[in-house]
Structure formats: C-alpha cells, structure tokens
PyMOL CGO cylinders between C-alpha atoms (Angstrom):
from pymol import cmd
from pymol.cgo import CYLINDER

trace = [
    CYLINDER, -14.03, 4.21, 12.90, -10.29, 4.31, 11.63, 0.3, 1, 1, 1, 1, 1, 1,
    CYLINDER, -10.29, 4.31, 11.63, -9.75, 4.73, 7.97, 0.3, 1, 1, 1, 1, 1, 1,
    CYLINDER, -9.75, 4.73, 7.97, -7.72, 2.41, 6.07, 0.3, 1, 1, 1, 1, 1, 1,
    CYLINDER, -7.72, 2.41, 6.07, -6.07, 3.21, 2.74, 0.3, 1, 1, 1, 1, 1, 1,
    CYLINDER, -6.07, 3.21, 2.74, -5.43, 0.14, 0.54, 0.3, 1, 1, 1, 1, 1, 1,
    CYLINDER, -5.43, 0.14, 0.54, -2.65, 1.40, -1.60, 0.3, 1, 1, 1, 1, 1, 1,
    CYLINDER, -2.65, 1.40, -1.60, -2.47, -0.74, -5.16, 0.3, 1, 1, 1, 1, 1, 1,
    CYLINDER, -2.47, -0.74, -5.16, 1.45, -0.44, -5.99, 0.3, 1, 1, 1, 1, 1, 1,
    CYLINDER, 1.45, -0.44, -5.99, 1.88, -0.66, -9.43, 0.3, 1, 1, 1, 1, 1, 1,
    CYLINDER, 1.88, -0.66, -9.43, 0.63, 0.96, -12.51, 0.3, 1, 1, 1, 1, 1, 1,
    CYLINDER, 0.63, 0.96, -12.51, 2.25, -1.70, -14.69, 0.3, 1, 1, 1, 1, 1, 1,
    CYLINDER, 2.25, -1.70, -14.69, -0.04, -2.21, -18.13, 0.3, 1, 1, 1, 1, 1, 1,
    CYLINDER, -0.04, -2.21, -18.13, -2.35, -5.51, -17.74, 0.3, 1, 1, 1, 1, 1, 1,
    CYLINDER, -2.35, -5.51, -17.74, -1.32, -5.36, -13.92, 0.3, 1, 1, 1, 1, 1, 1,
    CYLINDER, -1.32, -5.36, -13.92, -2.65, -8.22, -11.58, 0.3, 1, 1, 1, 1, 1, 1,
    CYLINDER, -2.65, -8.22, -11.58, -2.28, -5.69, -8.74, 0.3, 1, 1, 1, 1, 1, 1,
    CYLINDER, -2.28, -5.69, -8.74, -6.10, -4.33, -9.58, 0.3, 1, 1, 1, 1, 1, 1,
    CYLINDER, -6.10, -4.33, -9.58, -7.79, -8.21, -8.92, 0.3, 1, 1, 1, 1, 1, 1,
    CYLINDER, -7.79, -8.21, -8.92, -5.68, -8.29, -6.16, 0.3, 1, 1, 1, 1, 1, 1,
    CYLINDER, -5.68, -8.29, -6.16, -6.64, -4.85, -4.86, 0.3, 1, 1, 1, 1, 1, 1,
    CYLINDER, -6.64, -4.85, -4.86, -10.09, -5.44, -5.28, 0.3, 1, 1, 1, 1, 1, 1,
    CYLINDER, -10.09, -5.44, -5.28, -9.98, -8.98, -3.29, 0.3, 1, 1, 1, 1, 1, 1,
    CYLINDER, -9.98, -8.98, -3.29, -8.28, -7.73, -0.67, 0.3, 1, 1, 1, 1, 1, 1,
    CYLINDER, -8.28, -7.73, -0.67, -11.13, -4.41, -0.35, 0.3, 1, 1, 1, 1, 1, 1,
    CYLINDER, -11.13, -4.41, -0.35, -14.35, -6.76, -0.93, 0.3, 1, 1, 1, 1, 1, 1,
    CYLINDER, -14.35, -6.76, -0.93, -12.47, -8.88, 1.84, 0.3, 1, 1, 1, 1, 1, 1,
    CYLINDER, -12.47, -8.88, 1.84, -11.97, -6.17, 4.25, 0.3, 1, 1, 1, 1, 1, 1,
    CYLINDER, -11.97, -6.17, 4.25, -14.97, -4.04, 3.99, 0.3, 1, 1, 1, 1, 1, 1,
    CYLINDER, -14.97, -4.04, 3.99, -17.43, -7.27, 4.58, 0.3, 1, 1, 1, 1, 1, 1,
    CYLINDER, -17.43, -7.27, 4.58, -15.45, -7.36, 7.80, 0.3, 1, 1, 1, 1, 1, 1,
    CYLINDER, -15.45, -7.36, 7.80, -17.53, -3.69, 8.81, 0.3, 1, 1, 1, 1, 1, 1,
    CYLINDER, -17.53, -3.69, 8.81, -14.89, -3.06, 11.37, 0.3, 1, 1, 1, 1, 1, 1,
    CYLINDER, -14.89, -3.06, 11.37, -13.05, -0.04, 9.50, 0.3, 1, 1, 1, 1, 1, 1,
    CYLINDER, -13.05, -0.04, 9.50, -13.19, 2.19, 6.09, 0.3, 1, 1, 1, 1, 1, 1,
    CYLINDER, -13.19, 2.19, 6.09, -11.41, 1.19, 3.44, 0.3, 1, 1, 1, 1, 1, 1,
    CYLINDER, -11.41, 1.19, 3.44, -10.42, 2.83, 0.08, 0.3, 1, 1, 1, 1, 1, 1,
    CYLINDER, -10.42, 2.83, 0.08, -8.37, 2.15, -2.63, 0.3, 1, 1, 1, 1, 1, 1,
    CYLINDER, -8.37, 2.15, -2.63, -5.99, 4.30, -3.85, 0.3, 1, 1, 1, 1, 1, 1,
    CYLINDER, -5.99, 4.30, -3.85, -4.24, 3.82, -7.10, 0.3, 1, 1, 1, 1, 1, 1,
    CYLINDER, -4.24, 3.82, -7.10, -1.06, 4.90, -7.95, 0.3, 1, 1, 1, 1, 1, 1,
    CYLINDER, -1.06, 4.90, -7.95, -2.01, 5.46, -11.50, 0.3, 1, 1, 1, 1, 1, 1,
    CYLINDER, -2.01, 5.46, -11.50, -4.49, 7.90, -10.51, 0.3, 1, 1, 1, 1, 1, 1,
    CYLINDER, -4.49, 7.90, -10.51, -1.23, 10.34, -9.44, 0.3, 1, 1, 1, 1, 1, 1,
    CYLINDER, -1.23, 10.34, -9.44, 0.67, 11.31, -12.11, 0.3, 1, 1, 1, 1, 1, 1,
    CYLINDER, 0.67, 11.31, -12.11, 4.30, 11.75, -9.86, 0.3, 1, 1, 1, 1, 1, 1,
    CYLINDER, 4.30, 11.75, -9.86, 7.20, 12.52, -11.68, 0.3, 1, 1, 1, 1, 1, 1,
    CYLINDER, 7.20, 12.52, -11.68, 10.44, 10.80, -10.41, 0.3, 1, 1, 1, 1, 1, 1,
    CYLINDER, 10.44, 10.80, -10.41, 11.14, 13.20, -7.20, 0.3, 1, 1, 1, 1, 1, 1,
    CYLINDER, 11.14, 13.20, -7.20, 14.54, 15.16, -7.80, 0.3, 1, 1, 1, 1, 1, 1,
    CYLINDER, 14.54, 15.16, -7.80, 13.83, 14.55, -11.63, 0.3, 1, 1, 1, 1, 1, 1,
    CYLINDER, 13.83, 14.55, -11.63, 13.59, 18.16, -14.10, 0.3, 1, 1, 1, 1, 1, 1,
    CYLINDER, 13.59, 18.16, -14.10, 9.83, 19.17, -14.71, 0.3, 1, 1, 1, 1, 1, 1,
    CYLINDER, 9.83, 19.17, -14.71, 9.02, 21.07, -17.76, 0.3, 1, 1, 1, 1, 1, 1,
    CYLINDER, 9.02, 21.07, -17.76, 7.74, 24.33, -16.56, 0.3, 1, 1, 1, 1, 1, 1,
    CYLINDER, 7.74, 24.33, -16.56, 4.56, 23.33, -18.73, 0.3, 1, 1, 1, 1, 1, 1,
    CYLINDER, 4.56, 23.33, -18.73, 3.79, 20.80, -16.55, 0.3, 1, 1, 1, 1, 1, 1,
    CYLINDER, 3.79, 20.80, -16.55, 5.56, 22.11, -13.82, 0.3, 1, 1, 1, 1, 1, 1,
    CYLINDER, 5.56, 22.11, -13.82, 2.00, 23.16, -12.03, 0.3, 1, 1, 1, 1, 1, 1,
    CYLINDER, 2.00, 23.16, -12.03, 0.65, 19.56, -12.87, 0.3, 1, 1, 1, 1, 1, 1,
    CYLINDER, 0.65, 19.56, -12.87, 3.29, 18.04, -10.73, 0.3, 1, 1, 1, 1, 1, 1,
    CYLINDER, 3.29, 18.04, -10.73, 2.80, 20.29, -8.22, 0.3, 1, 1, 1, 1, 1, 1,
    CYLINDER, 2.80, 20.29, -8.22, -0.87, 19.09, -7.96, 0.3, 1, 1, 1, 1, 1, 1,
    CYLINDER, -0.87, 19.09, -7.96, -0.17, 15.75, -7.86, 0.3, 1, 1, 1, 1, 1, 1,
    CYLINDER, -0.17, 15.75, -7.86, 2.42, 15.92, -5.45, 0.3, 1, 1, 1, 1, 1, 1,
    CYLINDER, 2.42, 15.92, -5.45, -0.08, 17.43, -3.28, 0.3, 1, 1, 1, 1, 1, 1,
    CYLINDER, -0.08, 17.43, -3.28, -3.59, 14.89, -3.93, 0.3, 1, 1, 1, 1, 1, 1,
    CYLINDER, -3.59, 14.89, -3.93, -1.31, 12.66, -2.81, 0.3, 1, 1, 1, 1, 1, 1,
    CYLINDER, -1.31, 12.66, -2.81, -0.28, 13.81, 0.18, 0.3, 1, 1, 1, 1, 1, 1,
    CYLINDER, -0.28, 13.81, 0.18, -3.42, 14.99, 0.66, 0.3, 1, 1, 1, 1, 1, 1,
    CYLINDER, -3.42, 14.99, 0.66, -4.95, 11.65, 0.32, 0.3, 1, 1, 1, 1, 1, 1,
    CYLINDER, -4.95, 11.65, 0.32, -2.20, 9.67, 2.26, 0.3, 1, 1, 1, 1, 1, 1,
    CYLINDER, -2.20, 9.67, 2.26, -2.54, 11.83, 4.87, 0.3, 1, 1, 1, 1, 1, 1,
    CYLINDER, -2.54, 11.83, 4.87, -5.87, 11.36, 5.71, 0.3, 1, 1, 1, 1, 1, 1,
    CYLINDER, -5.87, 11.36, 5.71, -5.71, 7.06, 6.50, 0.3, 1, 1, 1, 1, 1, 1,
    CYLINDER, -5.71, 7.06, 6.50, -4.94, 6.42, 9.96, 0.3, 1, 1, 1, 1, 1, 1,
    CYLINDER, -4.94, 6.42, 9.96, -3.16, 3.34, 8.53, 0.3, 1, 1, 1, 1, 1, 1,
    CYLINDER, -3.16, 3.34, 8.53, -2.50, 1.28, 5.34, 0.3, 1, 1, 1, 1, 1, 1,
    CYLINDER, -2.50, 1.28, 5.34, -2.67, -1.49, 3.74, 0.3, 1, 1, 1, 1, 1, 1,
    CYLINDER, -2.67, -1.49, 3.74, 0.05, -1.83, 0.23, 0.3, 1, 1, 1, 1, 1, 1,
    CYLINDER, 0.05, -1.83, 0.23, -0.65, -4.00, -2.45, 0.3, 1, 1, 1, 1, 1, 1,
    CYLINDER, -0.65, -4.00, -2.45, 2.63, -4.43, -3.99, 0.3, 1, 1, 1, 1, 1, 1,
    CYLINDER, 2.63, -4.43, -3.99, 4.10, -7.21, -6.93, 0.3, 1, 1, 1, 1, 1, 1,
    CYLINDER, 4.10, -7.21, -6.93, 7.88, -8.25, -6.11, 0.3, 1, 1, 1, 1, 1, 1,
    CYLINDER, 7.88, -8.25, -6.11, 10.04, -6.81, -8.92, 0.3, 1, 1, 1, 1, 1, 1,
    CYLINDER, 10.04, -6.81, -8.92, 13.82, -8.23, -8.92, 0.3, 1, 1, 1, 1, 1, 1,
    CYLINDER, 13.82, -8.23, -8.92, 13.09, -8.43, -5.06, 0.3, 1, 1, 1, 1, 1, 1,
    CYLINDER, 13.09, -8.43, -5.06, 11.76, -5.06, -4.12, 0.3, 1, 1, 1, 1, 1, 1,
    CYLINDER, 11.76, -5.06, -4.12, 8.97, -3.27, -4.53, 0.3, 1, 1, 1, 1, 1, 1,
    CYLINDER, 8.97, -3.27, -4.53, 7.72, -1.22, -8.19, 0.3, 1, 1, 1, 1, 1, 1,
    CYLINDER, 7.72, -1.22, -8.19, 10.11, 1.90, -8.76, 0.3, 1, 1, 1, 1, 1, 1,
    CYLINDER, 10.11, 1.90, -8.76, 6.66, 4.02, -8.98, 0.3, 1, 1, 1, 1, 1, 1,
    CYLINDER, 6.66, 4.02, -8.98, 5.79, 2.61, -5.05, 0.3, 1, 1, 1, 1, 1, 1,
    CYLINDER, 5.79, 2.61, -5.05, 9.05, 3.45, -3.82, 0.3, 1, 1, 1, 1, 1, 1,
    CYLINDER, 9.05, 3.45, -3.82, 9.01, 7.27, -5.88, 0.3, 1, 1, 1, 1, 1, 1,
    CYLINDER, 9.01, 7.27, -5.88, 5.23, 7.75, -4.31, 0.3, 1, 1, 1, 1, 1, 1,
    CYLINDER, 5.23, 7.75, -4.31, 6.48, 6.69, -0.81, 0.3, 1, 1, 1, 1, 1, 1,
    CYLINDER, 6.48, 6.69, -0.81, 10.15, 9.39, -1.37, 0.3, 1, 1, 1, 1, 1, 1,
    CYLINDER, 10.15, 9.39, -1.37, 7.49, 12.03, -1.87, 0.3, 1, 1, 1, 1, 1, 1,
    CYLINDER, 7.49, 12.03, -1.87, 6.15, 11.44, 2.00, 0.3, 1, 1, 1, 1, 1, 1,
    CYLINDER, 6.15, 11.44, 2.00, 7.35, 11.76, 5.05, 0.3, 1, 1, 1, 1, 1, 1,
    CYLINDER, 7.35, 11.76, 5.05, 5.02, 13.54, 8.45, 0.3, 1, 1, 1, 1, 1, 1,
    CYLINDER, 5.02, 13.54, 8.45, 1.69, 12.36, 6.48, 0.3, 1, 1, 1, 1, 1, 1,
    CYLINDER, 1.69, 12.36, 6.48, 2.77, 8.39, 7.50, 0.3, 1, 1, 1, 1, 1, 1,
    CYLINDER, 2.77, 8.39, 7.50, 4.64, 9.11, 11.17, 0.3, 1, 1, 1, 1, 1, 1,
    CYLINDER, 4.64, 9.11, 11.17, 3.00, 7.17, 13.56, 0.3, 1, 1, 1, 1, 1, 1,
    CYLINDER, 3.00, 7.17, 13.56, 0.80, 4.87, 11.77, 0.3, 1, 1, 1, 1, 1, 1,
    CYLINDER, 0.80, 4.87, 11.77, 0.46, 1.13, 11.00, 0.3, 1, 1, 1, 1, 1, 1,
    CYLINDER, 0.46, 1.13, 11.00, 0.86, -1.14, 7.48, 0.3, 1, 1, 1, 1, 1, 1,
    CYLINDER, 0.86, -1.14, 7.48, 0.32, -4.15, 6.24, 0.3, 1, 1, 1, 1, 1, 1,
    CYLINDER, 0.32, -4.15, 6.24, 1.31, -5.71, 3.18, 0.3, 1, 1, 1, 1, 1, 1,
    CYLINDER, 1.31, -5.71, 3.18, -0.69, -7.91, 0.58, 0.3, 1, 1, 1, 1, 1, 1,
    CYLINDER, -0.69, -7.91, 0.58, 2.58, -8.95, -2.27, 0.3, 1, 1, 1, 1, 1, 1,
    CYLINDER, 2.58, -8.95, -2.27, 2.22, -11.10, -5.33, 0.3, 1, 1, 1, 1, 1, 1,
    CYLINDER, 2.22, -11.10, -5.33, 4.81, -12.68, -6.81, 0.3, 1, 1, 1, 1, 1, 1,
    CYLINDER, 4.81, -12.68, -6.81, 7.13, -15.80, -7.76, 0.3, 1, 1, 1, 1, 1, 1,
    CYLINDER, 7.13, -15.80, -7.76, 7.54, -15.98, -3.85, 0.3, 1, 1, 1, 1, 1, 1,
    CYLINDER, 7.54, -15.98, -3.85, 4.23, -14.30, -2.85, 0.3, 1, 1, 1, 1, 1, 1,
    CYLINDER, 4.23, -14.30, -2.85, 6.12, -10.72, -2.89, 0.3, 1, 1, 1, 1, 1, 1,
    CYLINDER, 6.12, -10.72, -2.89, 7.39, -11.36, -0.04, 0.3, 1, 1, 1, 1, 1, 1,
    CYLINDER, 7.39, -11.36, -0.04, 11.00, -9.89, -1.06, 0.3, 1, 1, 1, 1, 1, 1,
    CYLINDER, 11.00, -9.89, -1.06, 8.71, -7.07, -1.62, 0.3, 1, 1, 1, 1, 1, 1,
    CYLINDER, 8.71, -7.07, -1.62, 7.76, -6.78, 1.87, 0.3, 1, 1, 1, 1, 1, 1,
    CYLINDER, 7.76, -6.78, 1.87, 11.48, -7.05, 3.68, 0.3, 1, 1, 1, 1, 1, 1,
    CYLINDER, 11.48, -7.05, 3.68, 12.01, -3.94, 1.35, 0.3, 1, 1, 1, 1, 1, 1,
    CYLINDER, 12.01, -3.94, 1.35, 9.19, -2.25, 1.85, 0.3, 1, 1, 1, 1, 1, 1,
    CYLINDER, 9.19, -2.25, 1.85, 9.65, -2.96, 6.04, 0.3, 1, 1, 1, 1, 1, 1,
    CYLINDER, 9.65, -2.96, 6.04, 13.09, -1.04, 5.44, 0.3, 1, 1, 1, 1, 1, 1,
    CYLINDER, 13.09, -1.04, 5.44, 11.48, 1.82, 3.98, 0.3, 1, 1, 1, 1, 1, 1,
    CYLINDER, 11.48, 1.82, 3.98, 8.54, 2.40, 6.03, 0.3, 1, 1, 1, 1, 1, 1,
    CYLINDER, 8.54, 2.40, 6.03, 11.14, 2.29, 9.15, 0.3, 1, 1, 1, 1, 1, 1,
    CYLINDER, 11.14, 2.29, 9.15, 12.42, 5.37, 8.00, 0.3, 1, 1, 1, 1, 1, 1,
    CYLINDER, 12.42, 5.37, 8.00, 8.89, 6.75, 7.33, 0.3, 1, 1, 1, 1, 1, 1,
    CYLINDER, 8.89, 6.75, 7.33, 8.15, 5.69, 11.57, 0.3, 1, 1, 1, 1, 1, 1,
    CYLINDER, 8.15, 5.69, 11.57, 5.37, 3.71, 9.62, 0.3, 1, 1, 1, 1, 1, 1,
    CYLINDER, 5.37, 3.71, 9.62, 5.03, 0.40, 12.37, 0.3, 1, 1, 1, 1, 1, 1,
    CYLINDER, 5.03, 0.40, 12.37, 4.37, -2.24, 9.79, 0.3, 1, 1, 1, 1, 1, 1,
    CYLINDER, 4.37, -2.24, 9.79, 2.53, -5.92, 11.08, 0.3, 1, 1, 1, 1, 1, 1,
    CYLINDER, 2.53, -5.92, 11.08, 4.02, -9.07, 11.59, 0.3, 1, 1, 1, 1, 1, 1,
    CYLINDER, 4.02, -9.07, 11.59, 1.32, -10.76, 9.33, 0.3, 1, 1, 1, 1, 1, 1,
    CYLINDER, 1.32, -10.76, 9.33, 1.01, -10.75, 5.58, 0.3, 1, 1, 1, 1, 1, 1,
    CYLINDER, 1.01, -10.75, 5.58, -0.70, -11.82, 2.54, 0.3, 1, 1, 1, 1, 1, 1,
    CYLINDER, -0.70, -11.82, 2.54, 1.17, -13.65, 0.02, 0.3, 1, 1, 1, 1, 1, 1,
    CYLINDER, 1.17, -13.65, 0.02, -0.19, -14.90, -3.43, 0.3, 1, 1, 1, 1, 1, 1,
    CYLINDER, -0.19, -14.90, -3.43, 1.25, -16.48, -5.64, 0.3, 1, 1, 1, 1, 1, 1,
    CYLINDER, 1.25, -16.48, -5.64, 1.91, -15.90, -9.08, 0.3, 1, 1, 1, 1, 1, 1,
    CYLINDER, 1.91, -15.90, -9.08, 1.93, -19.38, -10.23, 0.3, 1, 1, 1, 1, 1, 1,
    CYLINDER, 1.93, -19.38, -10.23, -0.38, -21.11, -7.60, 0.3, 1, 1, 1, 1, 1, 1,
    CYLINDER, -0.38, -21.11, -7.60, -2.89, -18.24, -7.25, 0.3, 1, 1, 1, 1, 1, 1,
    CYLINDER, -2.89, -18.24, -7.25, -3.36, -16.44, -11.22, 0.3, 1, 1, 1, 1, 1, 1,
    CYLINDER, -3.36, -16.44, -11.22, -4.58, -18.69, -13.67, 0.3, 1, 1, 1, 1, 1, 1,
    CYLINDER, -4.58, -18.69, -13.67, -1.76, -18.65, -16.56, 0.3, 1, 1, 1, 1, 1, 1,
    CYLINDER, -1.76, -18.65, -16.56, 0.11, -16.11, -14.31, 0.3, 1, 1, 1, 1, 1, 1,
    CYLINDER, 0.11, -16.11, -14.31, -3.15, -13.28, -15.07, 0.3, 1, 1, 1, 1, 1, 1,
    CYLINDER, -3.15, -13.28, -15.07, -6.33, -14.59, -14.05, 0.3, 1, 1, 1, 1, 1, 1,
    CYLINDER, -6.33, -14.59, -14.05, -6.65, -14.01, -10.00, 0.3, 1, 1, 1, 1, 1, 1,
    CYLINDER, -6.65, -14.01, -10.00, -8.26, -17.48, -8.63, 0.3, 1, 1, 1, 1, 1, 1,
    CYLINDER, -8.26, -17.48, -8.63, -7.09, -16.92, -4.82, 0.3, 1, 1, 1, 1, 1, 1,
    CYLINDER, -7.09, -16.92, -4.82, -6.78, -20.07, -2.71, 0.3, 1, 1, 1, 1, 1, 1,
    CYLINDER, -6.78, -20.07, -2.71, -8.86, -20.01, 0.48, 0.3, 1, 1, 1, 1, 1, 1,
    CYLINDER, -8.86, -20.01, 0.48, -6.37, -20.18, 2.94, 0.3, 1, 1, 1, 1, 1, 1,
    CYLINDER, -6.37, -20.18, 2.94, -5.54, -17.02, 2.22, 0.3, 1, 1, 1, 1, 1, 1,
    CYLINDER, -5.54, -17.02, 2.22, -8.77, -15.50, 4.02, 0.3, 1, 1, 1, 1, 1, 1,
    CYLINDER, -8.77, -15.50, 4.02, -6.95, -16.49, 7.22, 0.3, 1, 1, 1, 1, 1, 1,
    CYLINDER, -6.95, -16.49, 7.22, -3.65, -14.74, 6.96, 0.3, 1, 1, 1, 1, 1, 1,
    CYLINDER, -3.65, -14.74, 6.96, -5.81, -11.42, 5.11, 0.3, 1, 1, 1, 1, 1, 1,
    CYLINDER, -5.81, -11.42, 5.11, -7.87, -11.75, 8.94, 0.3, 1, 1, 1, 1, 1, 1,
    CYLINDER, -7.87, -11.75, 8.94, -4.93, -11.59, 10.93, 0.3, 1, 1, 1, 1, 1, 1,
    CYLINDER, -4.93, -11.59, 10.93, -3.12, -9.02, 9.09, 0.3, 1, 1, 1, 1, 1, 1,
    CYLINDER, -3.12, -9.02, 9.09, -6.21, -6.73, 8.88, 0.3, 1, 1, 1, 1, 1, 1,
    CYLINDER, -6.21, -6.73, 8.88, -6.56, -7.22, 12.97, 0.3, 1, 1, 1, 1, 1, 1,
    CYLINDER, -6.56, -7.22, 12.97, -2.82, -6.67, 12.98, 0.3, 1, 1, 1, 1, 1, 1,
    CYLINDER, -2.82, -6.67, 12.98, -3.33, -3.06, 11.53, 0.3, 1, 1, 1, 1, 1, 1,
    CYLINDER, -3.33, -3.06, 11.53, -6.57, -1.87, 12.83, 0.3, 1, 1, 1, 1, 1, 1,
    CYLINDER, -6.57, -1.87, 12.83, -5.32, -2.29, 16.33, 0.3, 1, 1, 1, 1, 1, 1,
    CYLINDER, -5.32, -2.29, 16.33, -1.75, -0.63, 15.84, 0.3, 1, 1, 1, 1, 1, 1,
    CYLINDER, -1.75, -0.63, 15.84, -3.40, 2.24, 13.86, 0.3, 1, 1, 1, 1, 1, 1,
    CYLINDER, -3.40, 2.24, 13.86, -6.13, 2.40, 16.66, 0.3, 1, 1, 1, 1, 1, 1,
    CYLINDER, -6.13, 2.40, 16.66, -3.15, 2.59, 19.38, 0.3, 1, 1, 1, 1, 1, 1,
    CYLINDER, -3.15, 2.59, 19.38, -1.15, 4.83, 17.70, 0.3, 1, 1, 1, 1, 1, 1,
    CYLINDER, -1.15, 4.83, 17.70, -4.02, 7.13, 16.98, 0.3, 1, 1, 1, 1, 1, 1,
    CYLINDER, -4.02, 7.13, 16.98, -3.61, 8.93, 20.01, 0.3, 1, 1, 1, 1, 1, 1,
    CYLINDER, -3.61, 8.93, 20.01, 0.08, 9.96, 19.67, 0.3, 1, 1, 1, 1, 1, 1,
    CYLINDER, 0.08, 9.96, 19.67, -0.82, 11.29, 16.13, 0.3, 1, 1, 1, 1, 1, 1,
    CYLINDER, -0.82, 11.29, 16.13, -3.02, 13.73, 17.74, 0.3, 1, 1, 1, 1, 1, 1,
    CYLINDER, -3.02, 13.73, 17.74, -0.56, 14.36, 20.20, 0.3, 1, 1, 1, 1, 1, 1,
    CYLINDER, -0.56, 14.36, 20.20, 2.73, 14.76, 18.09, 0.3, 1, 1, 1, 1, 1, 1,
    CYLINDER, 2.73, 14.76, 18.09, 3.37, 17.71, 16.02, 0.3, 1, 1, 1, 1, 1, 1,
    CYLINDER, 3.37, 17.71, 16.02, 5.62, 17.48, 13.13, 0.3, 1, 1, 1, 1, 1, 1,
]
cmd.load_cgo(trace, "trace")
C-alpha cells in the first residue's frame, strides 16, 4: 500500500489550513486505498535555510532539519495543503521544501489550496517548484474558497462538489506515485 503524506502548509496563528487538512485526511483515508498522514509544518521548527543559527540552538536545527527529511522521505507521494499568500505559496512551505531535494525525486503531488481564488496561484507556484524537485505534480486539484467555503472567512463549511475534484486528484496521485515507485527503487541519488 503506498504512503501518502498530506503536508498542511502553513503555521499561520488561527490557520484554516488545519480544518482543511483534516477534511481532506477523513476524505482520503475512508477511501482505504492508501496511508495517509498529516504532517504539520509547525511540528518542525526550520530556521530560514542559509539564515545564522545561534550555536545554542545550532543542534536543534540540525534535528529538525533532519525529522523532516526523515519524514518526507518516507511518503511515496504527497498531497500539500497550502493557503495562497500574495499569489504563492506560505514563505515557511517554500523554506521546508529549499531544505529537500533526493527525498522528493521521482514522486507524485497533488495540491488542496484555499484562498480568494481557491489557492490556485498557490498551485502554478508550487508546480514551478516541485519541477525542480523532479516531484510530477497532477493535473487535478482541490480548490476552496475562502469566501464561498469558510463561514466568515474561518469556519470550514466545504461545498459538496468538492468530493469530486478531492476523488480525482487522490486517483491522480496514487497512480503516478504507484508508477513511479519502481524507478525510486531503481535510481540512486
């Protein structure tokens, strides 16, 4: 069974990236066609990469560094939950993603964005990026709203339809992570 890491892209205080996490797991995982697991950014305390470390927490950073490339390493594919900030993708996203590079080649994402426009600004950006990190992202995404789907802009109240497009971009990724699973274990960095 591949596993699938569902990677919640902002650590924003009274962020509507958990609700939206947590739909798009409870979604997937009734599916019982793949493992999921969430993985928040907040839980990986990354300084900004190139940025002066005290040498106190010098060993801390380290650490970090390494859970997460531990953890990232170990999906065969992803899923990234990410808001649309001034039409890219959160600053602590794109410093999480600078710290990888072999632990994504030749895997598969999707994105889930939420935003004015559904975070879909979000997603070209994030497409750019994952190029460079041979990451083979899916044609499909999910796309909520900020004014249609969060009740006064916080509350997540999802509208159905989305179920649809959350199908086809979880079939999307489970069968590019499945195909590329092979040249993973074939490829050496």
């Amino acid at each position: 069974m591949l596993n699938i890491g569902i990677i919640l892209g902002s650590t924003r205080e009274g962020r509507n990236g958990e609700a939206v996490s947590n739909w798009i797991y409870d979604f997937a995982t009734k599916r019982n066609d793949a493992t999921y697991e969430i993985v928040d950014l907040a839980d990986y305390n990354l300084p900004f990469l190139g940025s002066k470390v005290a040498e106190s927490g010098q060993q801390e950073a380290e650490a970090a560094a390494k859970a997460w490339s531990e953890k990232m390493a170990s999906f065969d594919g992803y899923i990234f939950i990410t808001p649309e900030y001034n039409h890219a993708i959160s600053a602590v996203l794109k410093n999480a993603l600078d710290y990888l590079k072999p632990e994504l080649h030749n895997k598969a994402a999707g994105f889930v964005g939420y935003g004015s426009l559904g975070g879909t600004r979000a997603h070209e950006n994030l497409r750019l990026i994952l190029g460079e990190l041979q990451v083979a992202d899916v044609r499909t995404a999910v796309t909520f709203s900020i004014m249609t789907d969060f009740e006064n802009m916080s509350v997540f109240k999802p509208a159905d339809y989305h179920a649809d497009n959350a199908n086809q971009m979880l079939d999307q990724v489970l069968a590019w992570s499945g195909a590329l699973k092979p040249l993973r274990e074939t490829v050496t960095v």
